[in-house]
ROTOR-442385 format. One record per residue (C-alpha): residue number from 0; residue in three letters; x, y, z. Coordinates in Angstrom, 2 decimals, always signed. Each point is the difference from the previous one (the first is absolute). Example, Ala and Ser with C-alpha at 12.3 -4.5 7.8 and 13.67 -1.06 7.14 Angstrom:
resi|resn|xx|yy|zz
0|Ala|+12.30|-4.50|+7.80
1|Ser|+1.37|+3.44|-0.66
This chain:
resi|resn|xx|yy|zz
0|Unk|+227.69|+93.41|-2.69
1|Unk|-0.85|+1.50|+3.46
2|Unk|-1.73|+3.58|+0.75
3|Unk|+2.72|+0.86|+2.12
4|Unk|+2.80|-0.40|-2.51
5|Unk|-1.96|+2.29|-2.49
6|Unk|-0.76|+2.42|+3.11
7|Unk|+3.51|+0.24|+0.68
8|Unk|+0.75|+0.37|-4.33
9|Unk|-2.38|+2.46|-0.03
10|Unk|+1.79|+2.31|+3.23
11|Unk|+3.39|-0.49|-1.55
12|Unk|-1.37|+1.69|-2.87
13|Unk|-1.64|+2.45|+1.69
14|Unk|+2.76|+0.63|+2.27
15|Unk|+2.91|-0.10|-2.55
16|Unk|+1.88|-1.61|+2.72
17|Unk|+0.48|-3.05|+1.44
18|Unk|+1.14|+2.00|+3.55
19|Unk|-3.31|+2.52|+0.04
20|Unk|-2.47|-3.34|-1.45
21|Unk|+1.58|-1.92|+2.82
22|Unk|-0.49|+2.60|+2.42
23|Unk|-3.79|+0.55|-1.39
24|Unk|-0.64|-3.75|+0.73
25|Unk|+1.56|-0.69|+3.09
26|Unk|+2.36|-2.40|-1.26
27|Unk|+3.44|-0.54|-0.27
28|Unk|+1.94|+0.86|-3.35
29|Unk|+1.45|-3.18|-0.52
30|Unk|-3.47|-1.95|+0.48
31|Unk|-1.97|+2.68|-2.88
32|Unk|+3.05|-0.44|-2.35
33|Unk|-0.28|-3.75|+0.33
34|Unk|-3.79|-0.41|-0.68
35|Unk|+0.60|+2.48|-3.13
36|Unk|+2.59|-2.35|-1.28
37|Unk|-2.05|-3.11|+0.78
38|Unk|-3.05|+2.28|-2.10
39|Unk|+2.02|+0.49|-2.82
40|Unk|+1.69|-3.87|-0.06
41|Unk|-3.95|-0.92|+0.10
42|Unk|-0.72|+1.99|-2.91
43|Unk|+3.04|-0.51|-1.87
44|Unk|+0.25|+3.97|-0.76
45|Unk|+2.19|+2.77|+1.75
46|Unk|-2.49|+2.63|+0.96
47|Unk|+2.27|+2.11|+1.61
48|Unk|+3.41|+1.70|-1.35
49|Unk|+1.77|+0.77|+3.02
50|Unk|+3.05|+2.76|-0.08
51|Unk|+2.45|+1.34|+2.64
52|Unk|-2.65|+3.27|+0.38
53|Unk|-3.50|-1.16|-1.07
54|Unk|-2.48|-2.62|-0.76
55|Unk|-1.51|-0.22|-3.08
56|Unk|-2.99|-1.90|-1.99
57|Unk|+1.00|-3.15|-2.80
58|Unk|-2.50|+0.87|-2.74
59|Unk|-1.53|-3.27|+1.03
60|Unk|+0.29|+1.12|+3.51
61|Unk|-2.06|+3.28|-0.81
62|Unk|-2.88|-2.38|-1.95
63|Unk|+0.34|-2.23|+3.66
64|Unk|-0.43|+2.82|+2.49
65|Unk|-3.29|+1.05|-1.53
66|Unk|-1.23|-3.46|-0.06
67|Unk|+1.10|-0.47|+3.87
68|Unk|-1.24|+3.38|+1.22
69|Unk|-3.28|-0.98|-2.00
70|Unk|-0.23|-3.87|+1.94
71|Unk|+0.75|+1.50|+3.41
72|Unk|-2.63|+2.63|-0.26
73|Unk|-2.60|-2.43|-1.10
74|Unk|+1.99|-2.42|+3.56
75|Unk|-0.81|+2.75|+1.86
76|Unk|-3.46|+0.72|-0.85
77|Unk|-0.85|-3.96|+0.27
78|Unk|+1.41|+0.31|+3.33
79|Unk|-2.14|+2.80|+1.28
80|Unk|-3.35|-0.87|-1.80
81|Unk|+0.54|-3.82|+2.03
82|Unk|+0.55|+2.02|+3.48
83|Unk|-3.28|+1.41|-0.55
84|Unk|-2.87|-2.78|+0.70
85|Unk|-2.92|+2.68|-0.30
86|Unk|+0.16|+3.56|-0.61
87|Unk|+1.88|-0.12|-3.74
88|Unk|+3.05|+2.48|+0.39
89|Unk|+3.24|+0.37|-2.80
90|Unk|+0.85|+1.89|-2.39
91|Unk|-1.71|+0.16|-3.71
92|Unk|+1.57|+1.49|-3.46
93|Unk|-2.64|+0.97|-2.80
94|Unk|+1.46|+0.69|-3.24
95|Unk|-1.82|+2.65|-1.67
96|Unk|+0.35|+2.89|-3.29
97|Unk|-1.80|+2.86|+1.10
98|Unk|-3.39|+0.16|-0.80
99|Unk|-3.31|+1.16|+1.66
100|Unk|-1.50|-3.45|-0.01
101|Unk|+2.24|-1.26|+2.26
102|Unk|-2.41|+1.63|+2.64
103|Unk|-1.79|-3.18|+0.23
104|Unk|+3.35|-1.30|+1.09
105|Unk|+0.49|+2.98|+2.18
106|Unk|-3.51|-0.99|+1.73
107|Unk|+1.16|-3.74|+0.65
108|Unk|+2.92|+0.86|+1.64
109|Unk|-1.30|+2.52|+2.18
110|Unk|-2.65|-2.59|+0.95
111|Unk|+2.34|-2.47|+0.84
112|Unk|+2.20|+2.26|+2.37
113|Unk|-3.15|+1.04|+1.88
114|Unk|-0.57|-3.45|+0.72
115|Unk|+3.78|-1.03|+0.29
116|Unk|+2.12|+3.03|+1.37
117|Unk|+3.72|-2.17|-0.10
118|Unk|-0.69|-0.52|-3.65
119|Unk|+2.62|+3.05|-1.72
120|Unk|-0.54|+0.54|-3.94
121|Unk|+2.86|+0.93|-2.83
122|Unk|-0.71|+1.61|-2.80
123|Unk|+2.07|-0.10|-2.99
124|Unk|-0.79|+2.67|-2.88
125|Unk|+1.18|-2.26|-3.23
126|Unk|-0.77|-1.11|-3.56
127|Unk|-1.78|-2.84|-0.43
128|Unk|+2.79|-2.28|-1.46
129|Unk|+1.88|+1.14|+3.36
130|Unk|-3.18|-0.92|+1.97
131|Unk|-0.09|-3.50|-2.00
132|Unk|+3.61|-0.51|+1.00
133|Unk|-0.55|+0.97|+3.90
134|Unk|-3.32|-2.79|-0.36
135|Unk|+2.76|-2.43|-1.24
136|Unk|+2.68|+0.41|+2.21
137|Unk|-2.24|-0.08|+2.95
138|Unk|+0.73|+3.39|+0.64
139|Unk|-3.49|+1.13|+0.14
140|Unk|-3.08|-1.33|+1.02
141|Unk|-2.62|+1.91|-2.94
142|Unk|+0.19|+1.60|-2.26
143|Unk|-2.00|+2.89|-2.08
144|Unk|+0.05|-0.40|-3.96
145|Unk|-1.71|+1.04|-3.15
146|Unk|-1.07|-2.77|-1.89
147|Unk|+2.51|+0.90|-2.71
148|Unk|+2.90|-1.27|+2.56
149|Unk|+1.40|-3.64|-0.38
150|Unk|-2.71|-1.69|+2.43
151|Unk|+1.13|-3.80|-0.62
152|Unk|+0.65|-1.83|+3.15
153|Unk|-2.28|+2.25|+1.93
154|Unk|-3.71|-0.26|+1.14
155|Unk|-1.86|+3.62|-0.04
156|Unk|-2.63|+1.79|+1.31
157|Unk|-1.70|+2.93|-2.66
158|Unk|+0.19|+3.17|+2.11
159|Unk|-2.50|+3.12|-0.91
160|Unk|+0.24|+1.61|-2.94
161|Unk|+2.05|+0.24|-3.31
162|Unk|+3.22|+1.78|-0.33
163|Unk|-0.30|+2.98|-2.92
164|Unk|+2.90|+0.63|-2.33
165|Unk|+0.88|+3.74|-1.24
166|Unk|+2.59|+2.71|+0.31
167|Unk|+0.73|+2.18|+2.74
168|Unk|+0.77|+3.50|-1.44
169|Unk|+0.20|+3.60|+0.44
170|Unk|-2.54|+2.29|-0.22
171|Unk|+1.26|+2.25|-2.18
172|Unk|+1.27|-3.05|-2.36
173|Unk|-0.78|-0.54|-3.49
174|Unk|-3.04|-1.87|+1.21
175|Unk|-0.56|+1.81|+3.57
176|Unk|-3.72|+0.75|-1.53
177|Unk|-0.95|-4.02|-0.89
178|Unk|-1.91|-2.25|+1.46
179|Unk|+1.39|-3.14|-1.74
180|Unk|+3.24|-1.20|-1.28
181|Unk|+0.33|-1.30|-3.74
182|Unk|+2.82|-2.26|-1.00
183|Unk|+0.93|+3.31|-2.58
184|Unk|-0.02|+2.30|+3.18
185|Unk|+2.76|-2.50|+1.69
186|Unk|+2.10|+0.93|-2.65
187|Unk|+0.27|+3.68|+0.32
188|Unk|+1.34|-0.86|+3.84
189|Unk|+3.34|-0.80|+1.94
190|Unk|-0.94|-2.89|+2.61
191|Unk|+1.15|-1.57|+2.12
192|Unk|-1.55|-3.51|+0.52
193|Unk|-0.43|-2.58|+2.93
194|Unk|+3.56|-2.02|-0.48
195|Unk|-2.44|-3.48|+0.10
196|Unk|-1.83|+1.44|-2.97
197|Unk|+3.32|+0.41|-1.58
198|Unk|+1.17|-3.26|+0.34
199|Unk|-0.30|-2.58|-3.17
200|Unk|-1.17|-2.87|+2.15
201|Unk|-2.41|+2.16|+1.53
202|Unk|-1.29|+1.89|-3.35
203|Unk|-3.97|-1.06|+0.21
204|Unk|-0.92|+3.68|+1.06
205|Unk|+1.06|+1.13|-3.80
206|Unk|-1.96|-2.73|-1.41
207|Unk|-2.74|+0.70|+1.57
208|Unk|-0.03|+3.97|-0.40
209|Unk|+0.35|-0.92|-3.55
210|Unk|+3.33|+1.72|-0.78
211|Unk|+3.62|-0.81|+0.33
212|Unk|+2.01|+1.53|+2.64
213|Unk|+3.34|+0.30|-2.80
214|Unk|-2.38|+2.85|-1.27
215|Unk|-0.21|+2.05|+2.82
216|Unk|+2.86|+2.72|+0.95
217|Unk|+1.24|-1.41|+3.93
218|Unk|+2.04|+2.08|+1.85
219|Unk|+0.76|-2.90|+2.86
220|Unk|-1.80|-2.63|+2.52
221|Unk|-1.66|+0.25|+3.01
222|Unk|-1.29|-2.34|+2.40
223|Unk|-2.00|+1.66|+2.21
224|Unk|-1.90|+3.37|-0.81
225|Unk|+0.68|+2.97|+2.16
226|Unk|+3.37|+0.38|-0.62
227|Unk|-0.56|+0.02|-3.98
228|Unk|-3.12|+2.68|+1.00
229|Unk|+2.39|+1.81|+0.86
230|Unk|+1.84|+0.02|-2.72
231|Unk|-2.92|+1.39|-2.25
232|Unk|-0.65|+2.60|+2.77
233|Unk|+3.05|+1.65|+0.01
234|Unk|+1.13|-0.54|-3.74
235|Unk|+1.16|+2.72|-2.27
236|Unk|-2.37|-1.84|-2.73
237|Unk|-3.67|+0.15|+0.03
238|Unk|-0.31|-3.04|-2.14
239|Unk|+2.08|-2.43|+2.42
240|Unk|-2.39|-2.72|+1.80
241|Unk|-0.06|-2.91|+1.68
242|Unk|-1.89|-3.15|-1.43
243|Unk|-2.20|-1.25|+3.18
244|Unk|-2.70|-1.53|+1.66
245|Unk|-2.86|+2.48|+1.18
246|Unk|-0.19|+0.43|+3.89
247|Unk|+3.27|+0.39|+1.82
248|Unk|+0.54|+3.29|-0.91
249|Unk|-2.79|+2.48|+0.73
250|Unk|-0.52|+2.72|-3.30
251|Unk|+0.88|+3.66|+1.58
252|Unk|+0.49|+3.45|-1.63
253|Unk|+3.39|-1.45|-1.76
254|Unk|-0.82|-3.36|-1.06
255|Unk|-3.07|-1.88|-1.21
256|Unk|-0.92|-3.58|-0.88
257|Unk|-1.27|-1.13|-3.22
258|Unk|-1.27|-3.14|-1.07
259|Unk|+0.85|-1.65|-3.50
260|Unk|-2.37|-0.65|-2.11
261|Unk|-0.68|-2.97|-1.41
262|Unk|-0.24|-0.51|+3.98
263|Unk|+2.94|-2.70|+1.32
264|Unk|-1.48|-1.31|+3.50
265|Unk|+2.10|-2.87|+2.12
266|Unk|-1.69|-1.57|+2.58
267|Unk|+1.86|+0.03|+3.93
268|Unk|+0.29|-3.27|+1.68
269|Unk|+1.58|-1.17|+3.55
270|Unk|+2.39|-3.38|-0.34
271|Unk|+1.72|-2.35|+1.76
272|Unk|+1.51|-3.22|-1.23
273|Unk|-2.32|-2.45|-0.82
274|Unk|+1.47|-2.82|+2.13
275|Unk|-0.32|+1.97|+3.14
276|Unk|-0.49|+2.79|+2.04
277|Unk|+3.49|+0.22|+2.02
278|Unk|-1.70|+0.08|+3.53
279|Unk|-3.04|+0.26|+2.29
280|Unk|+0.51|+4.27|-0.65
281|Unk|-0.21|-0.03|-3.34
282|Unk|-2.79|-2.22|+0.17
283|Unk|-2.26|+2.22|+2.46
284|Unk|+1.06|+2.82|-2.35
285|Unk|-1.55|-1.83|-3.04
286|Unk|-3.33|-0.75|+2.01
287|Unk|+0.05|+3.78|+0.86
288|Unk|-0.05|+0.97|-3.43
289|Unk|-2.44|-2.25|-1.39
290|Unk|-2.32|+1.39|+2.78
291|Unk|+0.70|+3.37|-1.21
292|Unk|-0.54|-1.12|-3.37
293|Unk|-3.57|-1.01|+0.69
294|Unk|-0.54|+3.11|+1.54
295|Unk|-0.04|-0.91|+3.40
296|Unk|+0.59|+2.97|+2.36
297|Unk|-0.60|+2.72|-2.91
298|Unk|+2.98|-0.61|-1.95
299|Unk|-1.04|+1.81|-3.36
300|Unk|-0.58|+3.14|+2.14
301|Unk|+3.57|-0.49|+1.01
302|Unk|+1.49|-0.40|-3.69
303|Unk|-1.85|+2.57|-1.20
304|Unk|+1.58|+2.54|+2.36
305|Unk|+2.97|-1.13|-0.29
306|Unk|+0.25|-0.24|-3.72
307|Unk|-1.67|+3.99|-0.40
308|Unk|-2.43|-1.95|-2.53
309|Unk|+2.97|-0.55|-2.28
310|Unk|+1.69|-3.71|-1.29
311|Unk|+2.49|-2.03|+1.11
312|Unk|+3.69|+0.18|-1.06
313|Unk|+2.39|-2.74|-0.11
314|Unk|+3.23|-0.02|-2.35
């Protein structure tokens, strides 16, 4: 299977047309429709259902195009880390939930791009299965967990601090004047939880918190905080809230965090898979890190401003 047949796949689909892909690609029509064919003979599979108006994705098709757009990314990057003998240039993608101890990743990065200015840095907000899958796929290069996530096939690196459990709630809730969260108190709320935490497979945050998450009253999922902040903000009910990790979202004169009690703490790690690190980048980025991690260029001053003196968050 050749990079140029799956480049050419991949424009077709993007294209929805074998005239505009052909165009795109400065070929003829008749030469991208052949090395489609020749694809699809090679695989065995139509990817492609073609009709007198449009062009349209086989369900195996879709589950190929992902794959190929995934390969020629990672083609591309090979190609551009090799043209560069010295000075490391590229592109990286870091995986991350949101949490305040991913300062310490924010540090090694910004290290690394003051030493190499061609490197460029993605950033994609997810859950941590997500994050796991991106690590997999070879989609990203680290990743940011809690120690609660799935971390088999990975190697990790402890980051600062412990992530806190609680509830983020109103201030003029049912328990607006606490300073701790009971397992009885989570009762008398609405909440909505992180979706991960909701998931069976994915369950260990009830075990641990010592209470089952059946008994609570859930109004939905979310997977990433502010947009479920704002959701207890601007309810018509003082007692909704939003399970959560303590950081992300700072306390003002509508909301406030509060920590359950017995205390649930995960700890926040950076991965990669264990049989590699995907290129000289993410490499350099690791070495960053650990030199951050040992406190070399003052980065606990840097977490601690970052993080407002408050834990890490990672759903």
């Amino acid at each position: 299977m050749e990079l140029r047949a799956l480049r050419y796949f991949v424009e077709v689909v993007r294209q929805r047309s074998y005239t505009a892909a052909a165009k795109k690609l400065f070929v003829t029509q008749p030469t991208l429709s052949r090395q489609v064919a020749e694809l699809e003979d090679e695989l065995g599979q139509a990817l492609l259902e073609r009709t007198t108006r449009r062009i349209e994705l086989t369900e195996k098709g879709a589950l190929f195009y992902r794959r190929a757009v995934s390969i020629l990314a990672l083609a591309d990057q090979a190609r551009e880390e090799a043209r560069s003998a010295d000075l490391l240039s590229g592109d990286l993608t870091i995986a991350a939930g949101e949490m305040p101890s991913f300062a310490a990743v924010a540090q090694a990065v910004g290290k690394l791009q003051a030493a190499h200015p061609a490197v460029r840095c993605h950033f994609l907000s997810v859950t941590a299965d997500v994050a796991a899958q991106h690590l997999r796929l070879g989609q990203a290069d680290l990743a940011v967990f809690t120690s609660g996530a799935d971390l088999s096939g990975f190697e990790t690196l402890p980051l600062p601090d412990a992530a806190r459990w609680g509830v983020l709630t109103r201030r003029d809730g049912p328990l607006g004047g606490h300073t701790a969260v009971t397992h009885e108190d989570l009762r008398t709320l609405e909440l909505y939880v992180p979706r991960r935490v909701s998931d069976e497979e994915t369950g260990s945050f009830a075990g641990s918190a010592g209470f089952r998450l059946e008994e609570l009253h859930t109004l939905g999922t979310y997977n990433l905080l502010g947009n479920a902040a704002l959701l207890v903000r601007t309810s018509e009910k003082p007692d909704v809230a939003a399970l959560c990790i303590e950081g992300v979202v700072a306390d003002d004169s509508r909301v406030k965090f509060i920590p359950l009690t017995p205390e649930v703490r995960y700890e926040a790690v950076a991965a990669w898979p264990a049989d590699r690190l995907a290129s000289p980048l993410a490499r350099a980025l690791v070495t960053e890190l650990r030199k951050v991690l040992a406190g070399d260029g003052g980065a606990a001053d840097g977490a601690a401003d970052a993080s407002d003196g408050r834990d890490p968050i990672q759903y």
